[in-house]
C-alpha positions in Angstrom: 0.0 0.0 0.0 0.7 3.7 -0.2 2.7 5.5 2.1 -0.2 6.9 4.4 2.2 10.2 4.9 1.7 11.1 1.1 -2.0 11.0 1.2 -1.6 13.6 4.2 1.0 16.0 3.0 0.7 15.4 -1.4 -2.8 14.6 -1.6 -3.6 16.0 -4.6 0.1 15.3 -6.5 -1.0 11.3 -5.6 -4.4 11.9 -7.0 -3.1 13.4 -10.3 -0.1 10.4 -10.3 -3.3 7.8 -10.0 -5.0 9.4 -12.6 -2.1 9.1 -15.1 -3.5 5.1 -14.2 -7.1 5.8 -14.6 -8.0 5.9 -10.9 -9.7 8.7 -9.7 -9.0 9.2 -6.0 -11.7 10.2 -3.9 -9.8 13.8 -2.7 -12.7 14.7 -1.1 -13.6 12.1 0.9 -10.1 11.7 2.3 -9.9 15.3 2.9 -13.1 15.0 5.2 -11.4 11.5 6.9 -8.6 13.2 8.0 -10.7 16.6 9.1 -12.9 14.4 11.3 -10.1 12.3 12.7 -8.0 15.1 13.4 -11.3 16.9 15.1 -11.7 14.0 17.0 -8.0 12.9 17.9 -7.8 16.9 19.2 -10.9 16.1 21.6 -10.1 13.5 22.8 -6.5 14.1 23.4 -7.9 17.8 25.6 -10.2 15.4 27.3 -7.8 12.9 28.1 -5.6 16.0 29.5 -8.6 17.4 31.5 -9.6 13.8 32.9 -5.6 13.5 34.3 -6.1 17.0 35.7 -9.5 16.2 37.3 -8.1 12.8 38.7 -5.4 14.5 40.0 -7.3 17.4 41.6 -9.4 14.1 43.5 -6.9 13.2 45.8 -6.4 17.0 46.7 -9.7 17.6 47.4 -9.9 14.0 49.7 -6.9 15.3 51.6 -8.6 18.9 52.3 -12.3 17.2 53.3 -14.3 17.9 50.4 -17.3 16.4 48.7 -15.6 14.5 46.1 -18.5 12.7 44.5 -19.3 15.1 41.9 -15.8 15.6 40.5 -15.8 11.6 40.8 -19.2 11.6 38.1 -17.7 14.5 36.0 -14.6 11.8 35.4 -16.9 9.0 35.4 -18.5 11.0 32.3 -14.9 12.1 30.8 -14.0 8.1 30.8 -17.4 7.8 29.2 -16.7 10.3 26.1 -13.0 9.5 26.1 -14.5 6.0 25.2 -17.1 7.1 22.6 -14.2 9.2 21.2 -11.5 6.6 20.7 -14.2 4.0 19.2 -14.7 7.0 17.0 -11.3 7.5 16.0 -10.6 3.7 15.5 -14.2 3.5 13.3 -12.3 7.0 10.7 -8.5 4.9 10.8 -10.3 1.7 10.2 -12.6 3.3 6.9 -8.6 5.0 6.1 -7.2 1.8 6.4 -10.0 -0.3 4.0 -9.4 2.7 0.8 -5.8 2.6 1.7 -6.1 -1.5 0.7 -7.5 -0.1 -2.6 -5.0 2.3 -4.1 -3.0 1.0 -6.6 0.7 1.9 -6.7 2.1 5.1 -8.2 3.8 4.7 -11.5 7.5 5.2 -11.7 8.6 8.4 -13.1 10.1 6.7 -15.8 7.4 4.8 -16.7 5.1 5.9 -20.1 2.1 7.6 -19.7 -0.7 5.9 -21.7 -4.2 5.2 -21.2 -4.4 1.3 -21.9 -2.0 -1.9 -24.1 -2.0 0.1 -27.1 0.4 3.1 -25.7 2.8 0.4 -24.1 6.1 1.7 -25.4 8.3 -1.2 -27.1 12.1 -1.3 -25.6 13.5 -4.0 -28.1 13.4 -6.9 -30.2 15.5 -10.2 -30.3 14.9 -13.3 -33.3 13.2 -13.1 -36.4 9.8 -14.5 -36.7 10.2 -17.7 -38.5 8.5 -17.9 -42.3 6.8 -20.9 -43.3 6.5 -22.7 -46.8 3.2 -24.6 -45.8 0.1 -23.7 -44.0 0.9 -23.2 -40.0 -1.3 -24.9 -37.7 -2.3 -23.4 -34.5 -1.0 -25.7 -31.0 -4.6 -27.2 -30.4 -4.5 -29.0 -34.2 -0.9 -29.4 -33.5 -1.6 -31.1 -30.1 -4.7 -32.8 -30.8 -3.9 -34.6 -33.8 -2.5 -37.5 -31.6 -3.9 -37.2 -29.0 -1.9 -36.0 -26.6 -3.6 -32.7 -26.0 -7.2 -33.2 -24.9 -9.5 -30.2 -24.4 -12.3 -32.5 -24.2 -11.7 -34.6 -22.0 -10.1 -32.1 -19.6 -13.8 -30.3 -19.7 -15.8 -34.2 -19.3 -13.6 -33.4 -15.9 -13.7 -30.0 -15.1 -15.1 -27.6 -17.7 -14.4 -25.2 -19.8 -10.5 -24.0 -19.8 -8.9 -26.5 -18.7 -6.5 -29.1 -21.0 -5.9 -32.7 -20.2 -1.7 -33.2 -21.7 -0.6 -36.7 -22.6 2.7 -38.7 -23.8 5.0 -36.5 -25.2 3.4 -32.9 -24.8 3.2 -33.6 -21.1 6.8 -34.8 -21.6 7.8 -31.5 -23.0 6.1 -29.4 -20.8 7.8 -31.0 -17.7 10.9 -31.0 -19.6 10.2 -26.6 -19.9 9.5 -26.2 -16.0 12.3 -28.3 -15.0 15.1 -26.6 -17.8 14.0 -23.1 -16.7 14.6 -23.9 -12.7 17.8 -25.3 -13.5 18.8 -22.0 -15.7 17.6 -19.9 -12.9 19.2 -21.7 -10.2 22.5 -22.5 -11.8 23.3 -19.6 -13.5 21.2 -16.8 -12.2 21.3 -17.4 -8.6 18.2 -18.3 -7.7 17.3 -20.6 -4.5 14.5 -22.8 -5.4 11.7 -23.2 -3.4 8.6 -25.5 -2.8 5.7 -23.8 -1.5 1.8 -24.3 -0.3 -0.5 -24.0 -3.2 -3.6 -23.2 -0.7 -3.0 -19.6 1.6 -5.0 -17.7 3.9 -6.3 -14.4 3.1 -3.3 -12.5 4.7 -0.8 -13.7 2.4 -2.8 -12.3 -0.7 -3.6 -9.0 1.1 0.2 -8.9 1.3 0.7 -9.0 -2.5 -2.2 -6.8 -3.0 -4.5 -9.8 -4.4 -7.5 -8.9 -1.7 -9.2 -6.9 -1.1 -9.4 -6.1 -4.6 -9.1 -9.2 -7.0 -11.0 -11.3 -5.0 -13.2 -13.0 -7.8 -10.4 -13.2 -9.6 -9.7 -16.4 -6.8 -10.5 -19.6 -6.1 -11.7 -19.7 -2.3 -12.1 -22.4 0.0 -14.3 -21.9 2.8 -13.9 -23.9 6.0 -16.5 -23.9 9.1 -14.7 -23.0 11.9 -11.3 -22.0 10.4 -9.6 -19.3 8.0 -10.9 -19.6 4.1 -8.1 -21.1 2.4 -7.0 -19.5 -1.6 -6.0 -21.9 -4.6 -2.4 -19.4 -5.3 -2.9 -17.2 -8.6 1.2 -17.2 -8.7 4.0 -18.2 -6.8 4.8 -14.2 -6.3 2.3 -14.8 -3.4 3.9 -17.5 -1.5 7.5 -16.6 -2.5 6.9 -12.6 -1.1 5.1 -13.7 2.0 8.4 -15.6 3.1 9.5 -12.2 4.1 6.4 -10.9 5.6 6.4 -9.7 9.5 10.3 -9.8 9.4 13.5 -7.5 9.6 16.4 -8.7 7.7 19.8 -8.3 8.3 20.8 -6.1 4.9 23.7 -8.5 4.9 20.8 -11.5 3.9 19.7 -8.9 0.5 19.9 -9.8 -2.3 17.1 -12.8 -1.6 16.2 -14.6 -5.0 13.7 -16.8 -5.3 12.6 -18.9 -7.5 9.3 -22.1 -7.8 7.6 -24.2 -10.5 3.4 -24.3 -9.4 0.5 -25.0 -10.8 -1.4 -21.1 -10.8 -5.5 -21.1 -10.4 -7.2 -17.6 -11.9 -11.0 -17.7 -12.2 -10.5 -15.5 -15.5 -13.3 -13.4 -14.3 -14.0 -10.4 -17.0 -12.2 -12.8 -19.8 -15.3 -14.3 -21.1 -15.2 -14.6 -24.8 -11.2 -14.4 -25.0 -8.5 -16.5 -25.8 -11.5 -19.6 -25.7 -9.4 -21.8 -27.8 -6.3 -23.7 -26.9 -4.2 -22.9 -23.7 -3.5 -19.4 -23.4 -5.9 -18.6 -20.9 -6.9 -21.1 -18.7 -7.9 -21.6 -14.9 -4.7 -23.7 -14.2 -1.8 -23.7 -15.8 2.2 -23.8 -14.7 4.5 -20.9 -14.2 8.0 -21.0 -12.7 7.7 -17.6 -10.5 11.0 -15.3 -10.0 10.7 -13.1 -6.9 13.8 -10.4 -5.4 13.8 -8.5 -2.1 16.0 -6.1 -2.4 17.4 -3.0 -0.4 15.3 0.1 -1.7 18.0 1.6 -3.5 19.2 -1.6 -5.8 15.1 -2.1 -6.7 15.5 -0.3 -10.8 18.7 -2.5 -11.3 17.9 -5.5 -10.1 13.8 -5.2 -12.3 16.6 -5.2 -15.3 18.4 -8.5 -14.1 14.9 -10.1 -13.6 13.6 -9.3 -16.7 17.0 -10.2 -18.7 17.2 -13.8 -16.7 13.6 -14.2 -18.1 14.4 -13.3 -21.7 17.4 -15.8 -21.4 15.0 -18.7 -21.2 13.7 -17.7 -24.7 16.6 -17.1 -26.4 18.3 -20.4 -25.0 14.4 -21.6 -27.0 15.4 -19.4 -30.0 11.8 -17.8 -29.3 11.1 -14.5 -31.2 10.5 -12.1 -28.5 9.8 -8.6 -27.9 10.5 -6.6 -24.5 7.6 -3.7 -23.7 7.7 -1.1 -21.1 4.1 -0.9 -19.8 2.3 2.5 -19.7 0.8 3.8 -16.5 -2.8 2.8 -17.7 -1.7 -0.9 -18.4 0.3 -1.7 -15.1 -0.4 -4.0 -12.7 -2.3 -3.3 -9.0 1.1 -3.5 -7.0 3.8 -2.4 -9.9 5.8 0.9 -9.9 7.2 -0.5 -13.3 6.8 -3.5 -15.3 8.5 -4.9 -18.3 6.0 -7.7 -20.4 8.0 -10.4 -22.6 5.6 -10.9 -25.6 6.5 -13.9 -27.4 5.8 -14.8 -31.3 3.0 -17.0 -31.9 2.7 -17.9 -36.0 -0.3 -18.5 -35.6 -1.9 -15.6 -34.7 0.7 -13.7 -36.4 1.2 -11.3 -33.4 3.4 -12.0 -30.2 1.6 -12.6 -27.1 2.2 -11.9 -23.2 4.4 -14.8 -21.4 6.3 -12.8 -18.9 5.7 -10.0 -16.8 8.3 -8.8 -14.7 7.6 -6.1 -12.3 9.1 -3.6 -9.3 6.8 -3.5 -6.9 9.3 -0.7 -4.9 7.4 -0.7 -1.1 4.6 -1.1 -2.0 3.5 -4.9 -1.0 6.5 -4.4 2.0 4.2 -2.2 3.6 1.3 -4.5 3.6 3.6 -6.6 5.0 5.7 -4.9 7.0 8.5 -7.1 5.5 11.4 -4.8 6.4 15.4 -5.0 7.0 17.5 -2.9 9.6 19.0 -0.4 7.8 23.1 -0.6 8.4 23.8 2.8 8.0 20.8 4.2 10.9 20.5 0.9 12.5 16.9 1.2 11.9 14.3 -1.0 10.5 13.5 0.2 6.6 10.9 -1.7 4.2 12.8 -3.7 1.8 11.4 -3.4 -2.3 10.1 -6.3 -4.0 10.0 -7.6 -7.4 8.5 -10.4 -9.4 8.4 -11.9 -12.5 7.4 -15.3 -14.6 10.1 -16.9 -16.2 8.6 -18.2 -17.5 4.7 -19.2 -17.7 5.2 -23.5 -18.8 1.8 -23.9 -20.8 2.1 -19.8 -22.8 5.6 -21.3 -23.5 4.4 -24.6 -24.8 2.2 -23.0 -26.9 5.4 -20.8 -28.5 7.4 -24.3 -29.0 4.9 -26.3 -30.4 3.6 -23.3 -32.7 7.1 -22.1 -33.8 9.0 -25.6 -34.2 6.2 -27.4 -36.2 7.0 -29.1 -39.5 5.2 -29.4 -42.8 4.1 -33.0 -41.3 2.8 -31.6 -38.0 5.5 -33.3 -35.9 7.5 -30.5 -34.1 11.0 -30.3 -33.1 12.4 -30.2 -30.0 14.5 -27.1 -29.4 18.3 -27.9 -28.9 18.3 -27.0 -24.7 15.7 -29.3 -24.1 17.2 -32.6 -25.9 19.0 -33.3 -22.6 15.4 -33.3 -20.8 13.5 -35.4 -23.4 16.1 -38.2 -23.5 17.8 -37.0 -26.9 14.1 -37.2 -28.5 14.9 -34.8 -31.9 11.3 -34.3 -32.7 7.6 -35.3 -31.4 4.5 -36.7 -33.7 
C-alpha cells in the first residue's frame, strides 16, 4: 500500500499520479477523513488531559475534606466520552485503512504515460519470426492430432479452460518447467523453493490480491477456520516468506525462484483467448521473486527481466520486450516490463512474462522490512517479481514455432537433454 504520509502531505500530487493510471481518488472524501479524525484525535486528546487534571485534583480535594462525589461523576463521564471518542477515532482509521487496501501503486517516473495496451512503449526486439513454406497450424491442431492434447476430456472433468496433456506434450512441458529452474538456479542465482498452493487471506492482502481481485480467486471456505485460496502465482507464497520480518541487509539480495500450478477464475475474460491454452484456470508458471534494499530495486527489475528473456533465447523464441504504460500496469507495480513472445499462428506476439518492481509497495502491507546498516533502523525492503517463464504460454510458443510441414514439431536444442535425446515429437 501507499505510504499513508503522502496522502496527508501530497494529496492532490497522488491523485493526479493515480489518474495518469485511470484511478480517480476520492480527494474529497479523504480530505473530510482526515478533518474528522483530526477533530476528533484533538478532543479527545484535551479530554484525556482534563480527565488527568480532574483525577489529579481528586486526591487533593480528599486530603482537604471535600465532597468528592461530583468531580468523581464528572470523570466517570470524561472516561465515558474518552470512550465514545476513541471508538470514534478507530471506526475513521479503520474506513482509512480499508481505501488505503485499494489504491494502486504510483507509477515510476520513468514509466510511459498511456491510457491502456496500445500506448505500451516497445524497448526492443531479439529473433526473427520464423516464415513458413506450408500452412501453420495453430498448438490445439498441433496437439490434438495425436492425441496428446485433450481439451475435451479435460472439460468431461472439469469444464471449460482446462486441458488434459498426454505422452509426449506432457513430456515436453515438464521438460520446460524443470530446464528453466535449473537456468535460474544454476546460472542466475536463484534458490528454489517448494511452497503451499492453498494460503490464507493475509498472504494475498500482502501481494495486493485482496481486497481487490477477489473474484479473480479460487476460495475455500472452511467452518470454523480461515478460508483457504488456490495461489494465482507463486509471487504470493515466495513474497510472503519475508512478511512480518527484519532482515539483516547482509541476507539482500534474496532470489527466489518455484515451479506451481497457478488457479485464476479469468473473471471479466469471457469470450477471449476460448481456444487452446493461453488462458486457462490452471496452468504452470516458474515464478522469479527479489527483495532487495530500496535503492538496488531499478537495477535489479533489469536483471529479472533479462534472466527471463534468457529462457527464450536459450528456446530461439522471437520475442519482444515492452515497457508498460501507467494505464496498463499492474495493482502492486511501480514498473513492469512484459515479454511478448511470437506466436505464427496468430501472427502477433503474445504476453508470457511480466516482470515487475513493486518498490514498497507490497513491503508495507507486510511490513517485510530489514535494519538499515547505515541508521540501525528497521526500513521496508522493495520487492520484485516476474514469470520466467509461464510453462503452458511457453508450450504453446514451441509447439507453434517448431512445427513441421508433417505436424511433428522439433524439440529445441536445450531441451534434448530433458527429453532423452528425442529430436522431434508426432
Amino acid at each position: 500500500m501507499l505510504d499513508s504520509k503522502l496522502l496527508r502531505t501530497q494529496l492532490q500530487d497522488v491523485a493526479d499520479r493515480l489518474a495518469t493510471r485511470g484511478y480517480q481518488l476520492d480527494v474529497a472524501r479523504i480530505e473530510a477523513l482526515e478533518a474528522q479524525r483530526k477533530t476528533v484525535q484533538t478532543r479527545t486528546e484535551q479530554l484525556q488531559a482534563e480527565r488527568n487534571a480532574r483525577s489529579k485534583s481528586i486526591g487533593q480535594a480528599k486530603q482537604r475534606g471535600e465532597d468528592i462525589a461530583p468531580l468523581l461523576a464528572d470523570v466517570d463521564r470524561m472516561a465515558s466520552e474518552l470512550d465514545a471518542g476513541k471508538q470514534e477515532l478507530e471506526g475513521i482509521q479503520a474506513e482509512l485503512d480499508q481505501l488505503m487496501l485499494t489504491l494502486p501503486n504510483l507509477p515510476h517516473e520513468s514509466v510511459p504515460v498511456g491510457k491502456d495496451e496500445d500506448e505500451n512503449v516497445e524497448v526492443r526486439r531479439w529473433g526473427t519470426p520464423k516464415s513458413f513454406d506450408f500452412p501453420v497450424q495453430d498448438h490445439v491442431a498441433l496437439g490434438e492430432q495425436h492425441g496428446w492434447l485433450d481439451f475435451e476430456t479435460a472439460a468431461k472433468l472439469s469444464g471449460a479452460r482446462f486441458a488434459l496433456m498426454r505422452g509426449p506434450i506432457a513430456r515436453l512441458h515438464r521438460a520446460l518447467a524443470q530446464f528453466m529452474i535449473d537456468l535460474h538456479t544454476r546460472e542466475h542465482g536463484y534458490e528454489e523453493a517448494y511452497t503451499p498452493y492453498l494460503v490464507q487471506a493475509p498472504a494475498l492482502q500482502g501481494t495486493g490480491q485482496l481486497p481487490k481481485f477477489e473474484e479473480d480467486l479460487f476460495k475455500i471456505t472452511r467452518e470454523g477456520e480461515a478460508d483457504f485460496y488456490l495461489i494465482p502465482t507463486a509471487e504470493v507464497s515466495l513474497t510472503n516468506i519475508v512478511a512480518g520480518e527484519i532482515l539483516d541487509a547482509k541476507q539482500l539480495p534474496l532470489k527466489f525462484v518455484a515451479h506451481t500450478p497457478c488457479f485464476r477464475s479469468e473473471a471479466g475474460a469471457s469470450g477471449r483467448d476460448t481456444r487452446g491454452m493461453i488462458r486457462q484456470h490452471q496452468f504452470d508458471k516458474v515464478e522469479m521473486v527479489q527483495i532487495v534494499e530500496p535503492d538496488q530495486s531499478f537495477e535489479a527489475l533489469e536483471s529479472l527481466t533479462a534472466n527471463a528473456e534468457k529462457v527464450l533465447q536459450l528456446l530461439e523464441l522471437p520475442y519482444r520486450v515492452l515497457a508498460l504504460c501507467t494505464g496498463d500496469m499492474g495493482f502492486g507495480a511501480t514498473k513492469t516490463y512484459d515479454l511478448e513472445v511470437w506466436v505464427p499462428s496468430q501472427d502477433k506476439y503474445r504476453e508470457i512474462s511480466s516482470c515487475s518492481n513493486c518498490g514498497d509497495f507490497q513491503a508495507r502491507r507486510m511490513q517485510a522490512r530489514y535494519r538499515n546498516p547505515e541508521t540501525g533502523k528497521p526500513e521496508l525492503v522493495h520487492t520484485l517479481n516476474g514469470s520466467g517463464l509461464a510453462v503452458g504460454r511457453t508450450l504453446v510458443a514451441v509447439l507453434e514455432n517448431y512445427q513441421q510441414a508433417d505436424g511433428s514439431v522439433r524439440v529445441p536444442k536445450v531441451l534434448k537433454p530433458y527429453m532423452a535425446g528425442i529430436e522431434a515429437i508426432g
